[in-house]
C-alpha positions in Angstrom: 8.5 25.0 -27.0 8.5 23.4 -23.3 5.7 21.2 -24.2 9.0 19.3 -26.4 10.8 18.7 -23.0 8.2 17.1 -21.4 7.9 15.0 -24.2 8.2 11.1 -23.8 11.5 9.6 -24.8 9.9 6.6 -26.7 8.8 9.7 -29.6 12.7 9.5 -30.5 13.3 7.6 -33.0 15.4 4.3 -32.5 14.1 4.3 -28.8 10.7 2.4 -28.8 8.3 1.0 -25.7 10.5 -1.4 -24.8 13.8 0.6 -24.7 11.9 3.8 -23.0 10.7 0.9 -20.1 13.9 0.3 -19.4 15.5 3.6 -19.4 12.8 4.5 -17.0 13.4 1.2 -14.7 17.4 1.6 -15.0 18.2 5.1 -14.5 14.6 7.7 -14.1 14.8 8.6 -17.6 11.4 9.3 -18.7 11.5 12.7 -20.5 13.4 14.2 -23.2 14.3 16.8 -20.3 15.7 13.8 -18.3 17.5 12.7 -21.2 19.2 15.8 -21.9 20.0 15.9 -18.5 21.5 12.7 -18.1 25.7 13.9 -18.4 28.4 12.4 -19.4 30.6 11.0 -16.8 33.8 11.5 -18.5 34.9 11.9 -22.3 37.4 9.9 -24.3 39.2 11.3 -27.3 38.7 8.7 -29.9 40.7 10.5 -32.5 43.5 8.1 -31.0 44.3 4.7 -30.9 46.1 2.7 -28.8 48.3 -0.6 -29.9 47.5 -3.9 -28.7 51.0 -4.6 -27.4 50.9 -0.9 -25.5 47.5 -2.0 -23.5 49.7 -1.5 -19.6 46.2 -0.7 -17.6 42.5 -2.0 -16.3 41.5 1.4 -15.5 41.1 3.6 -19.0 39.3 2.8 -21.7 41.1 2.6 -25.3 41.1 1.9 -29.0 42.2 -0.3 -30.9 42.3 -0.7 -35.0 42.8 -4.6 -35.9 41.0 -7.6 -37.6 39.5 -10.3 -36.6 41.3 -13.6 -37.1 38.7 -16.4 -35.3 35.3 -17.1 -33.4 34.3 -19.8 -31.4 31.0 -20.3 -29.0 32.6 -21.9 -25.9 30.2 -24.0 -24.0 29.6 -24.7 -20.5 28.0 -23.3 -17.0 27.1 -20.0 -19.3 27.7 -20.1 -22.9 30.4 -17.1 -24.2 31.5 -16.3 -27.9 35.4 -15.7 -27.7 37.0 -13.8 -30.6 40.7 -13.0 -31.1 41.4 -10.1 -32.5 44.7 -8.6 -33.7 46.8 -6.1 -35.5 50.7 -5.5 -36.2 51.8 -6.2 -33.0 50.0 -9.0 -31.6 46.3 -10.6 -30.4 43.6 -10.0 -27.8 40.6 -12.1 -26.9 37.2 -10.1 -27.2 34.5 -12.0 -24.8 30.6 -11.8 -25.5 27.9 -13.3 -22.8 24.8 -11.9 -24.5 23.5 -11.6 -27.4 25.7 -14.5 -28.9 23.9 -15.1 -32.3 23.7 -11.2 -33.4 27.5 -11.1 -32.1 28.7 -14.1 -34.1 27.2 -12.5 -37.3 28.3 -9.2 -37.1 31.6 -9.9 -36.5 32.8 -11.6 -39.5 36.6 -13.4 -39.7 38.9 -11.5 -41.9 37.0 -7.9 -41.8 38.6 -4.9 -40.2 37.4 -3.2 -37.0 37.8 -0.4 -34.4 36.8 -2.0 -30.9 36.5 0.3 -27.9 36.4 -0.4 -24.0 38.2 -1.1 -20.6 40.6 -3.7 -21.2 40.3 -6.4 -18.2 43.3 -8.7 -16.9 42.4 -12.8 -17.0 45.6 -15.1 -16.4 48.2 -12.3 -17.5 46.5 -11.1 -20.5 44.6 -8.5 -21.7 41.0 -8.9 -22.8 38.3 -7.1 -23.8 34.3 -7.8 -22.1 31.5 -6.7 -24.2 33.6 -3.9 -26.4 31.7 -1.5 -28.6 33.0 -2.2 -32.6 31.9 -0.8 -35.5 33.8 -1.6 -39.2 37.2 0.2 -39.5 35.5 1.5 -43.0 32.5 3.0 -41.5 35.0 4.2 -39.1 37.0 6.3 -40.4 34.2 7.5 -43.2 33.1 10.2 -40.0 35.8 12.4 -38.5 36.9 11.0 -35.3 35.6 12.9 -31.9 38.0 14.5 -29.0 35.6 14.3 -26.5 33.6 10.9 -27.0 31.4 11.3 -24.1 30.5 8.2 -21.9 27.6 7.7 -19.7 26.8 5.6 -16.6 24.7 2.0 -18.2 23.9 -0.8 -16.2 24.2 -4.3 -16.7 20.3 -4.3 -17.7 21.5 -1.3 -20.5 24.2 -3.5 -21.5 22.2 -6.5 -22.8 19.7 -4.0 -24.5 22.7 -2.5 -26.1 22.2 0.9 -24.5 25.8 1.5 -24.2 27.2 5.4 -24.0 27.5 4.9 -28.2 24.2 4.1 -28.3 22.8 7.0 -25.7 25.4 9.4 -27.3 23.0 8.9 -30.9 19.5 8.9 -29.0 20.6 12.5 -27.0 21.9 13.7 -30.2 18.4 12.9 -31.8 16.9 14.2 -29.1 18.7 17.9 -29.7 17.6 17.5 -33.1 14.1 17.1 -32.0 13.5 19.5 -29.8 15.2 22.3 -32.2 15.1 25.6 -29.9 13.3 24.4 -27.6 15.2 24.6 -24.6 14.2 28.0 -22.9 16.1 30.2 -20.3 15.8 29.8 -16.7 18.5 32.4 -15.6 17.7 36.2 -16.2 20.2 38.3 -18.3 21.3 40.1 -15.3 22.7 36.8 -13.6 24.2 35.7 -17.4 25.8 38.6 -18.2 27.1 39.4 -14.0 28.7 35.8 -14.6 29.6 35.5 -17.8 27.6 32.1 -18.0 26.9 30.4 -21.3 23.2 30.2 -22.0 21.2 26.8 -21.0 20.3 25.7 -24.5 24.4 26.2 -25.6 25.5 24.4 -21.7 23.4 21.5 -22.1 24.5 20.9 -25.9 28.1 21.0 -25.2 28.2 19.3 -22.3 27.0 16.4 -24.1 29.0 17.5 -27.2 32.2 19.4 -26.7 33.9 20.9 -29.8 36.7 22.3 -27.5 37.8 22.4 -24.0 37.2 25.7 -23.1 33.6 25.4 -24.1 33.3 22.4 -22.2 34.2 24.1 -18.8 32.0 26.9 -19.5 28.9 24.1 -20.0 29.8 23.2 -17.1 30.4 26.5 -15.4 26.6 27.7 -16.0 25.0 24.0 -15.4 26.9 24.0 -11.8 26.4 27.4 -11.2 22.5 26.9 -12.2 22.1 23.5 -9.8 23.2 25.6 -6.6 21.8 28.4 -7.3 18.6 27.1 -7.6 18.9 25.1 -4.5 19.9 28.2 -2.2 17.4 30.1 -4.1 14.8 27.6 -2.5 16.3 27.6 1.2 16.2 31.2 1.0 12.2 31.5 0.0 11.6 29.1 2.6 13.6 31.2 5.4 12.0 34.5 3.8 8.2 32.4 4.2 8.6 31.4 7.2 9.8 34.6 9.0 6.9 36.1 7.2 3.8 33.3 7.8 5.1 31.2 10.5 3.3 32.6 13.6 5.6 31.3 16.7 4.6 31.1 20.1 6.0 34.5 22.2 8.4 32.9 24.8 8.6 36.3 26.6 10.1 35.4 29.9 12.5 33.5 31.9 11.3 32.8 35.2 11.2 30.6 38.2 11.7 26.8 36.4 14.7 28.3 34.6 16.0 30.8 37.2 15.7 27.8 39.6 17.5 25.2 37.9 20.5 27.6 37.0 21.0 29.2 40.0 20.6 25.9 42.1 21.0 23.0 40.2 23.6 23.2 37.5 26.3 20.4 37.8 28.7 22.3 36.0 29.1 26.0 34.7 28.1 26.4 31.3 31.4 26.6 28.1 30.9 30.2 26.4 29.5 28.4 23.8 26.5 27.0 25.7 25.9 30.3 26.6 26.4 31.8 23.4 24.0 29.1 22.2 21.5 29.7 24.5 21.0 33.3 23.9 20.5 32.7 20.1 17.9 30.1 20.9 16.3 32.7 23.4 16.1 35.3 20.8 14.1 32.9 18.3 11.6 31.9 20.8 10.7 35.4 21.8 10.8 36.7 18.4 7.2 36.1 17.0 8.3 33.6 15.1 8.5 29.9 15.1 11.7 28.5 15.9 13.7 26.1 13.6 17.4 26.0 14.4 19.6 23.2 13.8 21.9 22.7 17.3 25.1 21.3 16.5 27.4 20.1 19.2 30.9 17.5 19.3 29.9 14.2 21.4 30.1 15.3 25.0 29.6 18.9 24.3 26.7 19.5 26.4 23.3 19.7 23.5 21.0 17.7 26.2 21.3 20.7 29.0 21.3 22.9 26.4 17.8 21.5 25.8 16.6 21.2 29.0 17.5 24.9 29.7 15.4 25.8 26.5 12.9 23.3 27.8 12.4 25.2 31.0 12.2 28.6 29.1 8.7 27.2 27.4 7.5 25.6 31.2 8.5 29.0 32.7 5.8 30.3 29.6 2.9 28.2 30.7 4.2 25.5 27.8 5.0 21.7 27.9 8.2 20.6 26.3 9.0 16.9 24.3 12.2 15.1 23.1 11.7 12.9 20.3 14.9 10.5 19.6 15.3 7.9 17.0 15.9 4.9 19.4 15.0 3.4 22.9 18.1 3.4 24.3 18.9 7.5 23.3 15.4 8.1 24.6 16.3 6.0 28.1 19.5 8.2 28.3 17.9 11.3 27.6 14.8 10.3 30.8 17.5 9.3 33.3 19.6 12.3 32.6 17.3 15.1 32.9 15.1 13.0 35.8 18.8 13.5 37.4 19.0 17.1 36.5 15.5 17.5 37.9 15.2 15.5 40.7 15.4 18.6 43.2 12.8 20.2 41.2 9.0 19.7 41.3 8.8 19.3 37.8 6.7 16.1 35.8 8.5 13.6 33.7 7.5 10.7 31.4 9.0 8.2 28.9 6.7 6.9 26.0 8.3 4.6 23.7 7.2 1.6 22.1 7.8 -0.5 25.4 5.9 1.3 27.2 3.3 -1.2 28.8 -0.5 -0.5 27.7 -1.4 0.3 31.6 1.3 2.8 32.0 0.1 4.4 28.6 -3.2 4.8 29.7 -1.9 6.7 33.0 0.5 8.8 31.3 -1.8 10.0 28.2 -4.0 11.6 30.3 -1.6 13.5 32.0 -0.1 14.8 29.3 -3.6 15.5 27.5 -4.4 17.7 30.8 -0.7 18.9 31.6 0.3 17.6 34.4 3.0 16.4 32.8 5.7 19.0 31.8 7.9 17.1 29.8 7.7 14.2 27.5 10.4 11.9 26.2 10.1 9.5 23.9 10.7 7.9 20.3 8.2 7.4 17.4 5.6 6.8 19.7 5.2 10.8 20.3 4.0 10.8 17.2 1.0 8.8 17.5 -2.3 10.6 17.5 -3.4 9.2 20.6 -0.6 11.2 22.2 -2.3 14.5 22.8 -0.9 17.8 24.3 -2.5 20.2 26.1 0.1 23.0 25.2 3.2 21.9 23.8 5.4 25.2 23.0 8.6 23.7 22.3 9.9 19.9 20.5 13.7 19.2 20.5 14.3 16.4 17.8 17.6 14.7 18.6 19.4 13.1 16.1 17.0 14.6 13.3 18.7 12.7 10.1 17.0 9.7 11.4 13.4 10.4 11.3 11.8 11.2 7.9 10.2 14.8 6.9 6.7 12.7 7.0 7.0 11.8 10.6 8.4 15.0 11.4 5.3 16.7 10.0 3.2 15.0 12.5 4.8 16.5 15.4 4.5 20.3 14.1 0.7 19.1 13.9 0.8 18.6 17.8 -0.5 22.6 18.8 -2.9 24.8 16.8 0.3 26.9 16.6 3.0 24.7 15.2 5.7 24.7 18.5 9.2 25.8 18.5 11.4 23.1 17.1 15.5 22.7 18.2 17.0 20.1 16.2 20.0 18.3 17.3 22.9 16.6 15.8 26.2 15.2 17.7 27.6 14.5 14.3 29.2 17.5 13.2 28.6 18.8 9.8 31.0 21.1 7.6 30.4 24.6 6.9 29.6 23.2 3.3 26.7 20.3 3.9 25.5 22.6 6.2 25.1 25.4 3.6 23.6 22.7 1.8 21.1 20.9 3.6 20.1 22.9 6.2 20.5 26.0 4.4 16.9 27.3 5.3 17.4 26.4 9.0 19.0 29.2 11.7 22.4 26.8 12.5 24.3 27.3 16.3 27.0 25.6 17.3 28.8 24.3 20.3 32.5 24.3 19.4 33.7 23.8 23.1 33.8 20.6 25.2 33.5 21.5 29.4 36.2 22.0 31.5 37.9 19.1 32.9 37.0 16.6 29.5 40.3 14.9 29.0 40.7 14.0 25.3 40.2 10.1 24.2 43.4 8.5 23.6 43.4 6.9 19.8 45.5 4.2 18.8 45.8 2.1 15.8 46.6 -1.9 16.4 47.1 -4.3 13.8 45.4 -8.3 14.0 49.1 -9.4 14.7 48.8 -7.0 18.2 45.6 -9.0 19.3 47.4 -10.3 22.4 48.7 -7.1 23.5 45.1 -6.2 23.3 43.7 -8.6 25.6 46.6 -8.0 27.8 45.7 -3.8 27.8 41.6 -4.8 28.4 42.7 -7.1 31.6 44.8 -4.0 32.6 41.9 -1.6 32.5 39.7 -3.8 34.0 41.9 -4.6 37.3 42.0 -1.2 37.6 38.1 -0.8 38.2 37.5 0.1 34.1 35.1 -0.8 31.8 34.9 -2.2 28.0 33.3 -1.4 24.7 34.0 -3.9 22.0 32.1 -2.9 18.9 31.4 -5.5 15.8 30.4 -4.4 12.6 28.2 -7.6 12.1 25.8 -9.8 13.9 26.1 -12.9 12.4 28.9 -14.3 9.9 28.4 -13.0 6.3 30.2 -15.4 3.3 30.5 -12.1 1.5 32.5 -9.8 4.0 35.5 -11.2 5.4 34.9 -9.5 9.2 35.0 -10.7 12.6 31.7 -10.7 13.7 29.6 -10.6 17.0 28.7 -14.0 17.7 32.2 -15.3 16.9 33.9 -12.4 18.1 31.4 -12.8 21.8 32.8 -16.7 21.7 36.3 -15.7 21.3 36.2 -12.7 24.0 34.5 -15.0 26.4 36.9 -18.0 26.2 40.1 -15.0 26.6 38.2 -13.5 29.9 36.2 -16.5 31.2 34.1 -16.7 34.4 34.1 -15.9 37.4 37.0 -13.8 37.0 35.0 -11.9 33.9 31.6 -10.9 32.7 30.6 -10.7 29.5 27.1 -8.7 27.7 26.2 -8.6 24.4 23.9 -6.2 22.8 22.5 -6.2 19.0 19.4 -4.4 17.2 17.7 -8.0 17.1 17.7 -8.1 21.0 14.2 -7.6 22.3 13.8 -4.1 24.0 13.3 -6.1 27.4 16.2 -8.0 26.9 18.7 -4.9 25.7 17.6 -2.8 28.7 18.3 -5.9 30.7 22.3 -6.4 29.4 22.5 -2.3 29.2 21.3 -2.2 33.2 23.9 -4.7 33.9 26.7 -2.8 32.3 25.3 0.7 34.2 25.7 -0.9 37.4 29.4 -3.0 36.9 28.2 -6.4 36.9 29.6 -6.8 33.3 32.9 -5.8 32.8 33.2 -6.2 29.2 30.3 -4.9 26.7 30.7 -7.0 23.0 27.9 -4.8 20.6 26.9 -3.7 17.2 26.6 -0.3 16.6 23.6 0.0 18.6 25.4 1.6 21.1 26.5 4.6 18.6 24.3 7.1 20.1 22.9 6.9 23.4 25.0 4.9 25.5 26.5 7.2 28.3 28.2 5.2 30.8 31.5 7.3 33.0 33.1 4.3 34.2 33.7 2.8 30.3 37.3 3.7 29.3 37.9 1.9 26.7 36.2 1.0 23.0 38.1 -1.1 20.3 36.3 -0.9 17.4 36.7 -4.3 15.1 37.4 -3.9 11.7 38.1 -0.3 11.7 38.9 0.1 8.1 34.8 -1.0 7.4 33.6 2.2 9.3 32.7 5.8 8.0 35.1 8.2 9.8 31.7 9.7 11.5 30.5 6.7 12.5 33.9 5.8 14.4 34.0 9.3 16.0 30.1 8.1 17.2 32.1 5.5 18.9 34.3 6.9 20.2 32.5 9.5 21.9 31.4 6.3 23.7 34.1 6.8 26.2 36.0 9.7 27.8 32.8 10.5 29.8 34.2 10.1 33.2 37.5 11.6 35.3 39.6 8.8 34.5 41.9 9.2 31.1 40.0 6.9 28.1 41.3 5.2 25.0 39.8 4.0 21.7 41.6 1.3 19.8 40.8 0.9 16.2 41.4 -3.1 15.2 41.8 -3.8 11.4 43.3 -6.4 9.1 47.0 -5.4 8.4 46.6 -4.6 4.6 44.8 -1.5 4.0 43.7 0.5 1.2 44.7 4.1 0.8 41.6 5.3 1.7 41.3 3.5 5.0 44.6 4.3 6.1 43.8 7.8 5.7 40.2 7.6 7.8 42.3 5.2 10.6 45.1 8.3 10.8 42.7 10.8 10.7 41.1 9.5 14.0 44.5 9.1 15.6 45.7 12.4 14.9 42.5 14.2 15.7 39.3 14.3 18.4 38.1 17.4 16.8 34.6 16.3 14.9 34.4 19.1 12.9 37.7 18.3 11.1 36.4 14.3 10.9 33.7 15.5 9.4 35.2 17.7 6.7 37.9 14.9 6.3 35.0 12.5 6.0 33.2 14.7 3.1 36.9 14.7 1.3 36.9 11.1 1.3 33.5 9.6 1.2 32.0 12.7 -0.6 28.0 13.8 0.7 26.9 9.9 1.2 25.0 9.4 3.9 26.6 11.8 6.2 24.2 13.4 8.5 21.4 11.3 6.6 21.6 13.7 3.5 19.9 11.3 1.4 16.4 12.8 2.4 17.7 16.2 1.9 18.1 16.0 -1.9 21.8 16.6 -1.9 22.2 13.0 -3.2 19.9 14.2 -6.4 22.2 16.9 -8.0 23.2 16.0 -11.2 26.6 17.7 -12.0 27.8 20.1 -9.1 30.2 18.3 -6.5 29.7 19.9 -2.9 33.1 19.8 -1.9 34.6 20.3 -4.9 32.7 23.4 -6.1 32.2 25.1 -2.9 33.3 28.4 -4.0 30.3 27.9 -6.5 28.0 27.5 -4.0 29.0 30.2 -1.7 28.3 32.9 -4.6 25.5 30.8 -5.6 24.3 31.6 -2.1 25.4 35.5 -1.6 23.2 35.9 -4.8 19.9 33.9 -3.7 20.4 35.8 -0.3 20.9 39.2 -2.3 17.7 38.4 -4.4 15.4 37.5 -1.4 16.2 40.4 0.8 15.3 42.9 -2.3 12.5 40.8 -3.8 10.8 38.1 -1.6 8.0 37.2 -3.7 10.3 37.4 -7.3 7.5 40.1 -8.6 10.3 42.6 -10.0 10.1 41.8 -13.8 13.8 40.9 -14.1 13.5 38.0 -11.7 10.3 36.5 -14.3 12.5 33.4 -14.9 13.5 32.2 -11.7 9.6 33.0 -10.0 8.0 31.0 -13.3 10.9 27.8 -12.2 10.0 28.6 -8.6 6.5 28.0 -9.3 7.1 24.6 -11.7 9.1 23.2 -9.1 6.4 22.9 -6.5 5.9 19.7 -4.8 2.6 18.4 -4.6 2.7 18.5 -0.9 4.8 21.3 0.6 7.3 19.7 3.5 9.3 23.3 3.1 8.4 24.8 6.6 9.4 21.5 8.0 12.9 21.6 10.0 
């Protein structure tokens, strides 16, 4: 009976239009499936009560059997109906803001009641916002439950009275409704290998425990089921696209390549490079299109790993791009390999939004016809005035940034869709990775090159602020340059943080002219004006850089030594390993100094010793996943990971790994899912289907 699941939720009773509306608005609930799918976020064993004079914490909720002893409406900016309530061994106040004339009705002086919620602290004493209640009576009339599940409501729910009582009566009705109608998507093979509970039995009991054991096993087969699923997907689209995605033949390396390596090299290449390199060469002569994800530490050496792979598709008659996410990466990325290249006769250009209209119309042509070999730019790549005559090969540089839209356009660039190598400097753990990316071929570069002295990390409280200034006039008599990063433009009345404008005042009255020269760069700066305070810094005329996090990615300047970072404790750990990977590109030894207020809480002390013990952005990162969970790490929100409903990456990572060995195991026998045993998961396959398929797209 699928039809059931698919099913409306206003067809429940005690739902309605309006309530359905809002469910829809509030939280995506439009289904019965959705519904049923919506789990508890904890349980609460209401079988116990708790005494008012024994209420010790804000952060539980509890239950409590009393009376109440007095009402009053108390007037004023907002209207509230405060009731104190009581048993044995004393009084709390119960505080309504909504729904004041149904409250003052049903709670009638002198009548017995259980209340239930989170009890909140106001002036020393405990009281109680909102509570559920319900007549001791009625109560007790119904056996009390163990596992009392509650669900996430928002303050829109609230008011409407969809609290977890009342969603705990509509999914129950909702069960009732749809009787048996909750079919199998695993085979019997995978159920009985596992020992999983069936769907229909996980998704009732998850909602509606009757023990504990029962209640991991629901959530044993729902997890299991969620990453399954999801590496049954990545594996299809692997399987598809060795098997349909027609790549260009990169079958030699020749003269460009043999040239540049011989010749040319600045340095000789870390094993990894190397090791990189040949995995990327094997891809690109395979027959197949190339989608590998490139990961590499800050400094590790991704853009020559590029340009190497670049000059592989020249030496094959092909053109190459770069597409980056911002001006200033795409800048870096021009000067460097126009450095790299400048002994070579090879053709260059830069195409980003600020590229004036008459050098557009001379570079178009040229890369229309191909004279030019190799295009760098941002967005502007993507236009469809932007025409190739043979591009073989696009390296997407910080890939998380650009949506799976835009990226579509560029495969669209060739008849045959080009080689793509996608590039990430921050480092992802073995587990997103799995995740994400799962359908994408992964290298690494786990090695920084010889010589790379590590960045010195060091923790200063506001109190140390003069010692500070003291250590940046140090650096800067010694020939050094500064990065000071602000986590704001302008001054916010909601977050107390130093921010740039204030912070550029106070820097610039500490290290005045002409002994001191101060630029500031922001995102609001106009691209004219940014290249204009970044040139400055290039050449030395500024000593002291005071930015936002615009310079995260892309900035690449050997004589900066030293970054403090203001307001540490507001940063991602990734985001301050961006940072730091700011400095420590030249001979000299570099230091990052990470500013914050002098209370902490536990969580950014942790992130501000993890920096200070470690450089290693592979650790950061799984140290970062620990903390902050998926987020927005490596821009995972596009990816879907933010969408699962019940399984915790980190947390369940053994899951996932034997979720994967069997969606690997499955593929390799059955590609297609013809065999008759694998009838479930090809009929889900096939429901699941976007209207659009992205799949192919790295």
């Amino acid at each position: 009976m699928p039809d059931l699941l698919h099913t409306k939720i206003a067809s429940i009773g005690g739902i309605g239009d309006r309530k359905a509306l809002l469910l829809e608005k509030e939280v995506g609930i439009k289904t019965i499936e959705d519904l049923i799918y919506y789990f508890p976020y904890r349980y609460v064993d209401k079988s116990k009560y708790v005494k008012i004079n024994q209420i010790e914490s804000e952060e539980v909720y509890i239950q409590i059997k009393g009376r109440v002893i007095s009402k009053e409406i108390i007037t004023g900016k907002a209207n509230r109906l405060s009731v104190r309530f009581a048993d044995e061994t004393g009084s709390t106040e119960l505080v309504f803001f909504k729904g004041l004339k149904w409250m003052i009705e049903a709670l009638k002086e002198g009548e017995y009641y259980v209340i239930f919620g989170k009890p909140s602290k106001f002036q020393n004493s405990f009281n109680f916002v909102h509570p559920e209640f319900e007549l001791l009576n009625k109560h007790l009339a119904a056996p009390p439950e163990h596992f009392s599940p509650m669900y996430s409501t928002t303050e829109a729910m609230k008011n409407a009275f969809l609290n977890s009582k009342t969603l705990s009566k509509i999914i129950r009705s909702a069960f009732a409704l749809i009787g048996h109608g909750i079919e199998e998507t695993l085979p019997e093979y995978i159920i009985k290998k596992y020992s999983l509970s069936s769907r229909a039995n996980a998704l009732f009991q998850i909602h509606f425990p009757d023990s504990t054991e029962n209640l991991e096993k629901a959530k044993m087969r729902l997890k299991f089921e969620e990453l399954f699923f999801m590496q049954l997907e990545h594996q299809i689209t692997k399987s598809n696209r060795h098997e349909k995605s027609k790549g260009f033949v990169f079958g030699q390396v020749g003269e460009h390549f043999h040239d540049f390596y011989n010749n040319h090299l600045p340095f000789s290449l870390t094993k990894a490079q190397q090791r990189v390199i040949k995995e990327i060469r094997a891809d690109m002569r395979s027959g197949h299109q190339m989608n590998r994800l490139l990961q590499g530490d800050v400094g590790s050496g991704k853009t020559l790993v590029a340009l190497l792979t670049i000059l592989i598709a020249l030496d094959n008659g092909f053109q190459g791009a770069i597409m980056t996410p911002t001006e200033i990466l795409a800048n870096q990325h021009y000067n460097s390999i126009k450095a790299f290249l400048k002994d070579m006769p090879l053709r260059v250009a830069l195409l980003t939004g600020s590229t004036k209209a008459a050098e557009r119309r001379k570079i178009l042509p040229k890369i229309e016809n191909g004279e030019i070999d190799i295009v760098i730019g941002t967005h502007a790549l993507l236009e469809e005035s932007v025409v190739f005559k043979n591009l073989g090969l696009a390296v997407i540089d910080e890939q998380h940034r650009f949506g799976v839209q835009q990226r579509y356009k560029m495969w669209r660039k060739n008849t045959i869709a080009p080689h793509i190598l996608v590039m990430t400097a921050t480092p992802i753990p073995r587990t997103l990775a799995m995740t994400v990316y799962g359908d994408l071929e992964c290298s690494v570069i786990d090695e920084l090159p010889p010589g790379r002295k590590p960045v010195t990390t060091v923790h200063f409280y506001e109190k140390s602020r003069r010692r500070l200034f003291d250590f940046i006039r140090e650096q800067i008599r010694a020939g050094r340059q500064i990065y000071i990063v602000y986590p704001l433009i302008e001054e916010s009345e909601k977050l107390d943080l130093l921010d740039l404008k204030n912070g550029y005042d106070a820097i610039e009255r500490s290290f005045p002219l002409p002994d001191y020269h101060i630029s500031m760069l922001h995102g609001r700066l106009k691209p004219q004006d940014k290249e204009y305070e970044m040139d400055l810094f290039k050449r030395g005329i500024t000593n002291i850089m005071v930015a936002t996090t615009v310079i995260e990615v892309g900035v690449d300047i050997p004589n900066a030594s030293v970054m403090v970072i203001e307001n540490a404790e507001r940063f991602g750990l990734s985001q301050l390993h961006q940072l730091r990977g700011r400095v420590g590109r030249g001979a000299e030894q570099s230091f990052c100094i990470l500013m914050t207020k002098d209370n902490l809480s536990a969580d950014s002390r942790k992130r501000i010793e993890t920096m200070c013990q470690t450089s290693d952005g592979f650790a950061i990162s799984e140290a970062d996943l620990q903390l902050r969970g998926p987020g927005d790490i490596a821009g995972t929100a596009q990816s879907g990971i933010l969408n699962l409903r019940i399984a915790d990456i980190v947390k369940d990572e053994p899951i996932m790994r034997e979720a994967r060995r069997l969606a690997e195991f499955i593929i390799s026998r059955d590609p297609q899912l013809l065999y008759p045993d694998n009838a479930l998961l090809r009929k889900y396959i096939i429901n699941k289907q976007p209207e659009k398929d992205y799949s192919m797209i790295s």
